[in-house]
N, C-alpha and C positions, 0 to 999 in steps of 0.2 A: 468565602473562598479567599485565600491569601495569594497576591497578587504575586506573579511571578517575573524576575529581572532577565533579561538577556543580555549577552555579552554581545556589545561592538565590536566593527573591523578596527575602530579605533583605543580600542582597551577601556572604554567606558561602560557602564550598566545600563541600561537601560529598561524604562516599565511603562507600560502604556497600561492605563487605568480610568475609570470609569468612577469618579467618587461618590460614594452611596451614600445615597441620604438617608440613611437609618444610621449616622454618625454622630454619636451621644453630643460631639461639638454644637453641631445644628441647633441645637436645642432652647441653648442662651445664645445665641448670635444669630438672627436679631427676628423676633416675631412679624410672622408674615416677608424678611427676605434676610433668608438663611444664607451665611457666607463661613464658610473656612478660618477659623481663626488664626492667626502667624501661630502662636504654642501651636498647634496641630498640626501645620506645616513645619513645624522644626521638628517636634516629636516624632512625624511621621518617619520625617527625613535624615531622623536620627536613628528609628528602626530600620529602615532600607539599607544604609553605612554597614552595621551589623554584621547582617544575612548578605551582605556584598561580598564583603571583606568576611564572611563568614567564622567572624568574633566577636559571640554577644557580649560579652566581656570589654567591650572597648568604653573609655570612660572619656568623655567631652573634657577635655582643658579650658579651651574657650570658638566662643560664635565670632570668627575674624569679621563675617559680612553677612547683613538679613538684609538682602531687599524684597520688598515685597511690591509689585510693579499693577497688579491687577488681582480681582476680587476672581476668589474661586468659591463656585457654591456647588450644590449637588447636583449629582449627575453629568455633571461636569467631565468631559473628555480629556484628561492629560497626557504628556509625556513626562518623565523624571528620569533628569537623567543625573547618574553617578559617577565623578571623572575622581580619582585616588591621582594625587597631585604630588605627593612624596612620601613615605612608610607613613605619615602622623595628620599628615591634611585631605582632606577631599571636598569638593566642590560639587553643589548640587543644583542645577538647573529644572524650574519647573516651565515647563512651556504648553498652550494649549493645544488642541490638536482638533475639534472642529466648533464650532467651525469657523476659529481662527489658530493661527498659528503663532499666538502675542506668548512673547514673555511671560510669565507670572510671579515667578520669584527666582531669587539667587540666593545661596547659601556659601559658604566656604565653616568650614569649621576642624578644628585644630584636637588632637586626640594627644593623653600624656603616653 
């Protein structure tokens, strides 16, 4: 099932997800404690930008900011959120949602 975004009162995307672990990722990262690798979190968060901005056509310039603050593995409860910062940048927050509500990554990434 392809996760669906809703739109904020503040003009952001937002998706609240549930990461499955039947994610090919999983698989080499890391036997016996499986975690999310950063490529998967940008890949993913580069498909999300996309279907936001509802242009698959959109092609990365450059990754202005990868933080990565905390380990996400499966089953894992997120939120993602997608803020479009100017026609060419958007800004992607992952944050956990149970059962904490910690940071996990920042993205900012730049489109030509």
């Amino acid at each position: 099932m392809k996760p669906k975004f809703t739109e904020s009162k503040t003009g952001s995307f937002v998706l609240e997800w549930v990461v499955p672990e039947s994610l090919p990722y999983f698989e080499g990262h890391f036997p016996n404690h499986p975690v999310l690798p950063a490529a998967a979190i940008v890949d993913f968060s580069l498909e999300a930008i996309k279907e936001a901005a509802k242009n698959p056509s959109l092609e990365i310039k450059n990754l202005k900011l990868g933080k990565f603050y905390e380990i996400i593995g499966p089953r894992q409860y997120v939120e993602i959120r997608l803020t479009e910062k100017s026609a060419k940048e958007w800004e992607i927050i992952w944050s956990g949602i149970r059962p904490s509500e910690k940071r996990l990554a920042k993205l900012h990434f730049e489109f030509f």
